[in-house]
Every structure is written in C-alpha cells, then in structure tokens.
ZAPALUM-646555 format. One record per residue (C-alpha): x, y, z; residue in three letters. Coordinates in steps of 0.02 Angstrom, whole numbers, plus 50000, padded with zeros to 5 digits. Last residue first. Layout:
XYZALA/...
//
This chain:
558595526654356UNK/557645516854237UNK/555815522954242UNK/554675515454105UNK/553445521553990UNK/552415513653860UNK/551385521653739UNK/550105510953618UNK/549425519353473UNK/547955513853366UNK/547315517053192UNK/546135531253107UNK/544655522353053UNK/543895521453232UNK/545065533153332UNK/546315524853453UNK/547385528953618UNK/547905516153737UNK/549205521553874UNK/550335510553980UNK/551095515554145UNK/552755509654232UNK/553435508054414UNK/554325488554356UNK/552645477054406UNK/551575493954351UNK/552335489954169UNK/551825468654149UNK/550245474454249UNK/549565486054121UNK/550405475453962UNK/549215460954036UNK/547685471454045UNK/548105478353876UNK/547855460553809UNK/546625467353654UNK/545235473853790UNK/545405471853989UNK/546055489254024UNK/546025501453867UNK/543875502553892UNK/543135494853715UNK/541735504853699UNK/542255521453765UNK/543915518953675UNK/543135518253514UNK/544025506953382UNK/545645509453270UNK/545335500153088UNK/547385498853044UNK/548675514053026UNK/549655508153161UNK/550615514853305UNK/552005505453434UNK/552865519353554UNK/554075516853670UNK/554695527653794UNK/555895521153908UNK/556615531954071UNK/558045539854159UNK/558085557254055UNK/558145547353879UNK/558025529653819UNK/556825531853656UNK/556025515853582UNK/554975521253423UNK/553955504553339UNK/552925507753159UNK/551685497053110UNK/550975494352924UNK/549815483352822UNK/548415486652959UNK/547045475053000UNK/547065480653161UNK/546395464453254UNK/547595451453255UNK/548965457653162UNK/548995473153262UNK/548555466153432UNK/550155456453405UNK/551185472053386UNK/550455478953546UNK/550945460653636UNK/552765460753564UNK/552735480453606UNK/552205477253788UNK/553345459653790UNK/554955467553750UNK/554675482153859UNK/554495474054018UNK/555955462053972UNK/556895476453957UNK/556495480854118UNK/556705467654209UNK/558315464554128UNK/559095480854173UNK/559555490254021UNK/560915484353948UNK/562405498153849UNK/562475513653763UNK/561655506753607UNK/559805508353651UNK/559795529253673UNK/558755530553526UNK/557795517653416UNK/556635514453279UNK/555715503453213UNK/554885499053039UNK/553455484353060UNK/552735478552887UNK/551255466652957UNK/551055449552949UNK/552075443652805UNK/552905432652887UNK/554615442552861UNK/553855460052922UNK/553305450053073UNK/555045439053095UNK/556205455853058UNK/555125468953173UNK/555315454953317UNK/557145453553264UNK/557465470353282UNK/556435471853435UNK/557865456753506UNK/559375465453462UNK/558815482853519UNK/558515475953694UNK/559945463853726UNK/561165452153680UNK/561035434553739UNK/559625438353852UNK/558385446553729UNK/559315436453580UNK/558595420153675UNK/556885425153635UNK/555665419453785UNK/553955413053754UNK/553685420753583UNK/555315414253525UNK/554895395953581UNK/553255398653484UNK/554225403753324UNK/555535386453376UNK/554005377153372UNK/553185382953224UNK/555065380453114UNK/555135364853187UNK/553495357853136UNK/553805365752959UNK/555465357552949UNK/554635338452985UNK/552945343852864UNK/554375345052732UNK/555305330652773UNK/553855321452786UNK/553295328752602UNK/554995323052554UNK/554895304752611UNK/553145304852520UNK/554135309552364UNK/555505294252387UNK/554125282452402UNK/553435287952259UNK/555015289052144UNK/555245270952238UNK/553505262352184UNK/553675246752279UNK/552705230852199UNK/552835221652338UNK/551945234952422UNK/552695237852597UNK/553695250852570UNK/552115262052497UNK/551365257552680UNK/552825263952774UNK/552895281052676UNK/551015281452713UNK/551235277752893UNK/552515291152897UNK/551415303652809UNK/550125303352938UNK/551485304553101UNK/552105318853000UNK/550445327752997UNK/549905323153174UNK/551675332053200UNK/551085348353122UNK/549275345453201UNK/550145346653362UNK/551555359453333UNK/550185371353259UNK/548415368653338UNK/549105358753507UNK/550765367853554UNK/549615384853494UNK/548105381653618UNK/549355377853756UNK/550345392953735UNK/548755402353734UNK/548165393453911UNK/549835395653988UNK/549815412353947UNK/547995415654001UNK/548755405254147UNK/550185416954189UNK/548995432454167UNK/547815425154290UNK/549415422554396UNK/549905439454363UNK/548205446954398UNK/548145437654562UNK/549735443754621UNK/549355461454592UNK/547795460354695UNK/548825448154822UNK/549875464154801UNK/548615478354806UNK/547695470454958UNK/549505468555039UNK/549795486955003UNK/548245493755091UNK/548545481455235UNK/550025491755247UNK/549455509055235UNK/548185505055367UNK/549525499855489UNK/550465516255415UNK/548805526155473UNK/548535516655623UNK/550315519655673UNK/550345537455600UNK/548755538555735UNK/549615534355869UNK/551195544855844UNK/550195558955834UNK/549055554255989UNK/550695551556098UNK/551215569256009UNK/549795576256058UNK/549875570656250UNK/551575575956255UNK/551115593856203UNK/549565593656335UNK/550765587256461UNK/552175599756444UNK/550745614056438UNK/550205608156591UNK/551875607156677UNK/552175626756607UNK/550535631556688UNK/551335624656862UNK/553015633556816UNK/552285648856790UNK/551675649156964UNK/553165644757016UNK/554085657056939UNK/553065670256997UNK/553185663757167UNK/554985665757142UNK/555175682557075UNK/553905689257207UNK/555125682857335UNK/556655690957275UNK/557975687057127UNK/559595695057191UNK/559945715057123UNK/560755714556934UNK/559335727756878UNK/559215712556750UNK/559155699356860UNK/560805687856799UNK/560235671056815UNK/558815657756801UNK/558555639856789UNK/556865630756755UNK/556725610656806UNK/556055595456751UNK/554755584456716UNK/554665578156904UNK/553225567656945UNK/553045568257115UNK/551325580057116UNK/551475588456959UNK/553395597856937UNK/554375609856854UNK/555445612356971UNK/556215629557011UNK/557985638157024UNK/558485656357042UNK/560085660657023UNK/561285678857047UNK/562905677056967UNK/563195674256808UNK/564985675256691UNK/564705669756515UNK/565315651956468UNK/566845650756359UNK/567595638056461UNK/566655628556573UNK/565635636056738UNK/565995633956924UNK/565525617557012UNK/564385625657132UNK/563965614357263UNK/564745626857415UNK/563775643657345UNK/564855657457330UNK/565105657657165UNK/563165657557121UNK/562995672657216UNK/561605679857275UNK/560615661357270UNK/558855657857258UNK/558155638957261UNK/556475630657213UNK/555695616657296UNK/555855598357356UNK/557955599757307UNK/558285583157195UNK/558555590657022UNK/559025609157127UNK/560705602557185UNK/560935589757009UNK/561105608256938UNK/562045614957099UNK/563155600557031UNK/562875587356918UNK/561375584756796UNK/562685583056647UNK/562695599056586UNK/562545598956364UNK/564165597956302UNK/565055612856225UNK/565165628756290UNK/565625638356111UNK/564265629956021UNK/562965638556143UNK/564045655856121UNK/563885654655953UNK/562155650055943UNK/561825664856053UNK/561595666456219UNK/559905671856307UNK/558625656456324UNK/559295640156320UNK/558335623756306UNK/559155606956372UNK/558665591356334UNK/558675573856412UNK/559625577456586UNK/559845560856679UNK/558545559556812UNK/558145539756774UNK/556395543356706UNK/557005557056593UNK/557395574856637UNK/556875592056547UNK/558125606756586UNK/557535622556551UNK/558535636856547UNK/558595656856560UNK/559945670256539UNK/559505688156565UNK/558205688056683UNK/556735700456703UNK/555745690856818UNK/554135688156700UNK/555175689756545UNK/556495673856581UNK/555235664156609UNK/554195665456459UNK/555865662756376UNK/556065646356448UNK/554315642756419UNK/554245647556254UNK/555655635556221UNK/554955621356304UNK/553245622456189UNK/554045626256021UNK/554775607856055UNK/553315601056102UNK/552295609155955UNK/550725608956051UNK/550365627856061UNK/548965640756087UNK/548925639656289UNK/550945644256290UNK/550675660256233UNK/549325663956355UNK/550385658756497UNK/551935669156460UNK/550525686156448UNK/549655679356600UNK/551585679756676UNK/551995695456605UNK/550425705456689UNK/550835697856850UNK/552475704156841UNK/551805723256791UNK/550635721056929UNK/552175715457047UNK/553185729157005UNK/553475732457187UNK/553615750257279UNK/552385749857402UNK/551745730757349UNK/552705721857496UNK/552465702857462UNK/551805688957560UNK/552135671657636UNK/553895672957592UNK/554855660957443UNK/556475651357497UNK/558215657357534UNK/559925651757492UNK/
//
C-alpha cells in the first residue's frame, strides 16, 4: 500500500499526455446532467487518464451500503456472469472508510482481500479513491490492471484525485437537476390536478344543469300532458256524476260520458307511460341496445312524427356496457327529437356501427338544416347535453348542417 508523493519525475513521464486525458474526462463530463450518463463517463473517464483496463464506481447511500455500481471494461456477459452487485465488504468496505486513496501491486497479496467470485476476470494491480466533498462521501472509484501491467504510481493517483474532485461536482450538478426535475413534475402534476378538478366541478355543473333542464322538461310535460289529461278525467267524472243525479237519468248518456272517461283514462296512460319511456325505456335494460333504437324508430315512425329507418352493424354480438349504451341511446333519442322539433323533415335515418372498439352512430335528416356559424353546435338544439352525455364515457359529438340541406349528428364512442 502506498499513498501519493509530493512530486513527480517528468524525465521520462507521460504526465502531459495524462494531464491532457484528464481535461479531456473533465470536459465531457461539464456538458451532462443525465445522472446516470454522468457516473458512467466518469468511470470511463477514469479508466483513460491512467490507462486502466477495468474501472468502477461505486456510489453509497447515507448508511454506506453500496447503491449502484458502474463498470467500465467487461462486457454484459461477463457482468451477468459475476452476479450480485459487491456488497461494500472487503478491500471494497477497506477503501469505503480509508481517509484517502489506496494503491496495491497485488491485490492477492493484500490481507483484506476477499478474492474474487466465480467467473470474474483475474486483476491485480488497484488503485482506489473517494469521491468525496469535505465529509460527505458519494462514493468511491476503483481501478485495476494498468495497461503496461506495471503498479499504478503517484502521478496515477493524483490524477485520479483530481478527477475525482471534478467528478463530485459533476455528481452534484446531476443531482441537483434531477431534485429540480422532480420538482417541477410535482408542480406540473399538482397543476395537472387542480386542472382536472376545475374540469370536473366544470363537468359536474353541466350535468346538474343538464339534470335540472331534465327535470324542468319532465316537469313541463307531467303538467301539460298527464296533467291536463287527468284535469280531463276529473271533468268528465263530475259530469258522469251529475247525469246520475238527475232524477230523470238519461242512461245511453250516462253510459257515453263513462266512455269519454274511459277514453281520456287510456289516453292519460298512454302519455305517461311515452314519458316514462323517454325517461328510462325498460327494453334498454331488459334487452339491450338494438332493442331499444328499434323501438325508438317504431314509437316516432308510429306517431307520426317523423319516418325514422335504422340501421345496425356489430349490435347482435352481445351488450355493450351499460354506460355506454345508455350514452348512445339518449344522443340519437335527443338528435331524433331535434328532428321533430325543429327539422321539419318527413324522414330520419339512424346508422349504429360497432366496429374496431368503438360506436358510430349516425342520425341525418332531410329537414330545413341551419348555419352552423349562427347557431354554434354547443348550446343550440340540446347538443350541449349530447356533448357532455359522450365526453362523460371518452366520446365526441359532431354537428354538421346546411340551410335547406338537413342535419347530421355523429356520435362516437370508445368500447374497448
């Protein structure tokens, strides 16, 4: 074991050549703040400036157990072939706690030398240094086999350790970009976050606004059809009672007001069991997608609304999930409402195509269209709602329309 002299002999040194690979070592390591690029340049780095065939660089955490371990010199193979990464024990743990570098002939030789595992190549001569600021001990660099195969001399080591001190502040400039990294993904994902609460108490207030415009139309049609239907009945009732009352009872009319009731009686039902449909069809859970648009297509074309044709592909292989075919449902219920309300055409024509892991669906009609620039798609004939009803599942709506030339809604749904 020796330890580095006071000065060098330069008669026959290459100590201008050295000097010339350590500035060279130094320089690359200026340009980089990959951390990981960072420890392997400087175990090769090392390994130039003294001319040694195997190099290492063992970086230690705060309790002096070995945390990585960067080779310089063997191949993967022979890497694999060793095995676990050295434990810290050794003439390793030797130079972990030694106060300055060590040089060794023969590593054999030496007394804490623990020999080498299997499948490791043979060294001999050894050269360690810390890497070091002050008492803070990042690690250490290990080096064998001198390539003229003589000992590692002086100049070797102050090279070293001159490398090593640049090395320590390219450690530290590499950790300190990282730590900066890492902070500012935190302020970016913290960002990111508030972000996507905005967009769901955004989200959250259009459903509830969409809730009570729902809330609002169901309430509208409970009191202008079921209401007035049962105002109706309650009407006729009193007349049926008063014609009973007549001493002079007229049964055939009696008996006609009875069937007027009875009429305004199946007509109330038949509005609220429509406006029970609209709300939620029971075929859409009972059975399914195609079963319920069929019988949307059935009830309009049956009113006398509009004459709806549909078609399908991909629908009989089995349920979609329920979110999403309630998704669907309601866009073309809502696009074929638009049409009855304010197309004005005779005829509507509904394509649902499950290909690819996603819904298409189109609805089209042939009714009075309008300009898109002056009624904007979002917030005109309910597409706001159909909007939110698709982003709520990953989906998008489109409005297209041409005065004169009819309307086209496309829907489009991921479900895989």
């Amino acid at each position: 074991m020796a330890s580095a002299a006071a000065g060098f002999d330069g008669g026959a040194s290459r100590w201008p050549q050295k000097v010339q690979a350590l500035l060279g070592a130094a320089q690359e390591l200026a340009g980089e703040h990959e951390l990981d690029i960072v420890l392997r340049r400087i175990a090769a780095g090392a390994a130039t400036i003294v001319e040694a065939r195997y190099a290492a660089l063992g970086i230690y955490d705060s309790s002096g157990s070995i945390e990585s371990f960067i080779h310089h010199g063997m191949d993967d193979a022979t890497v694999a072939g060793i095995g676990a990464l050295p434990q810290g024990r050794g003439l390793l743990g030797e130079v972990i706690v030694a106060s300055g570098p060590i040089r060794l002939d023969d590593l054999g030789a030496d007394p804490s030398s623990e020999g080498f595992p299997a499948n490791h190549p043979p060294m001999r001569t050894f050269l360690g240094v810390p890497v070091a600021r002050g008492e803070h001990r990042y690690g250490n660099l290990y080096l064998t086999e001198k390539a003229d195969g003589a000992p590692f001399d002086e100049e070797d080591e102050a090279l070293v350790i001159a490398f090593a001190a640049v090395a320590v502040g390219a450690i530290e400039s590499a950790r300190l970009v990282q730590s900066e990294r890492a902070r500012a993904k935190a302020v970016a994902d913290l960002e990111a976050e508030r972000a996507r609460a905005v967009a769901r108490r955004e989200m959250l207030g259009g459903i509830l606004s969409a809730q009570e415009t729902e809330r609002a139309r169901v309430s509208r049609d409970l009191h202008d059809d079921v209401g007035q239907a049962l105002t109706s009945v309650l009407l006729g009732l009193r007349l049926v009672e008063s014609s009973l009352g007549d001493p002079e009872v007229d049964v055939r009319e009696a008996r006609q007001r009875t069937e007027d009731v009875r009429e305004l009686v199946v007509d109330a039902l038949r509005r609220t069991r429509r406006l029970a449909s609209d709300l939620r069809p029971t075929v859409l859970d009972d059975v399914g997608l195609l079963a319920a648009l069929e019988r949307l297509a059935q009830d309009m074309t049956g009113r006398g609304d509009a004459s709806v044709e549909l078609a399908t592909d991909g629908l009989t292989g089995g349920r979609l999930p329920p979110e999403v075919e309630t998704v669907v449902y309601r866009v073309v219920q809502e696009a074929l409402t638009n049409v009855v309300r304010h197309a004005g055409a005779p005829t509507a024509s509904v394509t649902v195509l499950v290909a690819e892991g996603r819904v298409r669906a189109l609805v089209e009609d042939d009714g009075v269209g309008f300009d898109p620039q002056v009624a904007p798609g979002r917030g005109h004939l309910g597409v706001e709602g159909m909007v939110e009803r698709a982003e709520l599942v990953g989906g998008t709506v489109e409005l297209f329309s041409t005065p004169g030339a009819g309307t086209t809604v496309r829907l489009e749904v991921p479900v895989a």
